[in-house]
C-alpha positions in Angstrom: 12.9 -16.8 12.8 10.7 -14.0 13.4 6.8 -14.7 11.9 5.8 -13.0 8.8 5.2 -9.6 8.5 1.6 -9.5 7.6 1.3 -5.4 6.1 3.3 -6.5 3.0 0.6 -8.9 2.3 -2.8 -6.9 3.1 -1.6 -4.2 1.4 -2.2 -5.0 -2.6 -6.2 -5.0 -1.6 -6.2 -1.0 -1.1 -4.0 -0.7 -3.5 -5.7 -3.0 -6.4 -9.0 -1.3 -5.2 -7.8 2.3 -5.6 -6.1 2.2 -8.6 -9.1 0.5 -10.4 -11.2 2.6 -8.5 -9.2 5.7 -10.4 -9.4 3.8 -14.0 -13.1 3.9 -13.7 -13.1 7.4 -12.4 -11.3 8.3 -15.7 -13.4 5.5 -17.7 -16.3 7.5 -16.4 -15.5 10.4 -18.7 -16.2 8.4 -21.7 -18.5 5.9 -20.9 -20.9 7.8 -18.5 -22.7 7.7 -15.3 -22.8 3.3 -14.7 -19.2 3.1 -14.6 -19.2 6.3 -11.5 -21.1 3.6 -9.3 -18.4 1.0 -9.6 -15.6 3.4 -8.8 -17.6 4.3 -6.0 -17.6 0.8 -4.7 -13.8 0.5 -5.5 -12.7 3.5 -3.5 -14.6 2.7 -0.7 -13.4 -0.6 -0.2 -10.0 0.6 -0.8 -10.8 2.9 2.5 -12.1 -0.2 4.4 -9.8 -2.5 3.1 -6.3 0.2 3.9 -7.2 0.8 7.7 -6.1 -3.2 8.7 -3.2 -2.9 5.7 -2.3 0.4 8.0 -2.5 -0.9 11.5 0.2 -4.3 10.9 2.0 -1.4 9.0 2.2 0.4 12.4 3.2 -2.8 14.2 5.7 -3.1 11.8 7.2 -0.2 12.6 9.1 -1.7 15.1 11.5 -3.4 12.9 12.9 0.0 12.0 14.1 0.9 15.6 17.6 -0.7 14.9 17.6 1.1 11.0 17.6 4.9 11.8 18.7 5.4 8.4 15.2 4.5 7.5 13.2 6.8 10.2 13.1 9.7 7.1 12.1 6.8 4.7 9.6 5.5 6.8 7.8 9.2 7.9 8.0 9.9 4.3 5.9 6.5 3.5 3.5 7.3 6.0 2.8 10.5 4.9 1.9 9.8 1.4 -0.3 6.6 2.8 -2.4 9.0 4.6 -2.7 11.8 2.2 -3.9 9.2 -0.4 -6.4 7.8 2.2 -7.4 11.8 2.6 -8.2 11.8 -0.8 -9.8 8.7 -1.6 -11.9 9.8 1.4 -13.0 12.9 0.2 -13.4 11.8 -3.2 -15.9 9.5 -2.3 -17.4 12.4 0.3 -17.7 14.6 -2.6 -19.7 11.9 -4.7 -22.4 12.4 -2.0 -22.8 15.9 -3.0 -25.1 17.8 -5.3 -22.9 20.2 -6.1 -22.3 20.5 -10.2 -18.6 20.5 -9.8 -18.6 17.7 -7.0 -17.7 15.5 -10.2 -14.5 17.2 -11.3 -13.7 17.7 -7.8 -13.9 14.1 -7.1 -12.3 12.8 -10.4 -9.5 15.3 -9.3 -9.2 13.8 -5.7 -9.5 10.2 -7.1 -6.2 10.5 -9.8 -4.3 12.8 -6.6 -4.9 10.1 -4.8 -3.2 7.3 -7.1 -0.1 10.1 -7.7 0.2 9.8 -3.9 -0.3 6.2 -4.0 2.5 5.7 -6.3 4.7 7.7 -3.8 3.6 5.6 -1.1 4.7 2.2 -3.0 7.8 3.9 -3.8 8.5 4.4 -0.6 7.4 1.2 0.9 9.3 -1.1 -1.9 12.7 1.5 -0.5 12.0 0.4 3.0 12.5 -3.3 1.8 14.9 -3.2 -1.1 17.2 0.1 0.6 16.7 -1.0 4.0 16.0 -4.1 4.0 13.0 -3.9 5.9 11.1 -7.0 7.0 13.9 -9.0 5.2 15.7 -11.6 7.5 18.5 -12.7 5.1 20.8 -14.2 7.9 18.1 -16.5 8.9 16.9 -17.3 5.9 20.6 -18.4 4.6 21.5 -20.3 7.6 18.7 -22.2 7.7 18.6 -22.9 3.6 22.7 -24.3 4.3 21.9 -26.7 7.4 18.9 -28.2 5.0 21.2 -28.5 1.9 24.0 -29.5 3.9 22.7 -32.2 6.7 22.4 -35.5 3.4 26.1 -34.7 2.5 28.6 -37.2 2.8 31.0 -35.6 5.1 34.5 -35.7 4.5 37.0 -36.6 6.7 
């Protein structure tokens, strides 16, 4: 049996980050300025915490070779993972800024970026429940039968 993939599992930090990080962003609007510093702190962990999530996602990758039904599926995915991570990014640029708009602007990046990030779960859960992805259901039944078969009384 092949290990675990481990992208499936380091994703939900970016993602739980992010999308918080976007609540706040809106929460900001009605409860002011305190609530802007902790969306802050969520986006940019969501940065830090997507570039590992990204790099097994690569080295998953090669699980697809054999499925090129899923080559579209999978540029697709990656395409909307790093437009979101573009505008996470530049939301949290545009917080540095003194600009008077650099508010909107970044409230604007920060819900563009959870729209994308939807897109780029769609398209990841396809990969696995379409393509079957990182799923080894052969293995996984063979092995389940030889360990609920081997105590059996065999018949003769």
């Amino acid at each position: 049996m092949k290990p675990h993939p481990i992208h499936p599992v380091l994703v939900h930090f970016p993602v739980a980050c992010w999308s918080l990080g976007s609540v706040t962003d809106i929460a900001r609007l009605f409860f002011g300025g305190g609530v802007a510093e902790v969306s802050s702190w969520l986006i940019s962990a969501g940065l830090i915490l997507s570039i590992p999530a990204m790099l097994t996602g690569l080295l998953d990758l090669g699980n697809t070779k054999n499925n090129s039904a899923a080559q579209d599926t999978v540029i697709t995915h990656v395409s909307f993972v790093l437009i979101t991570w573009t505008f996470y990014a530049a939301s949290v640029f545009m917080r540095t800024q003194a600009m008077t708009s650099a508010q909107f602007i970044s409230l604007a990046l920060s819900i563009g970026g959870l729209v994308c990030l939807g897109f780029a779960g769609w398209y990841g859960g396809k990969l696995v429940y379409s393509h079957g992805i990182g799923v080894q259901i052969k293995e996984l039944s063979e092995d389940r039968h030889r360990r609920d078969t081997q105590n059996l009384p065999q018949v003769k």
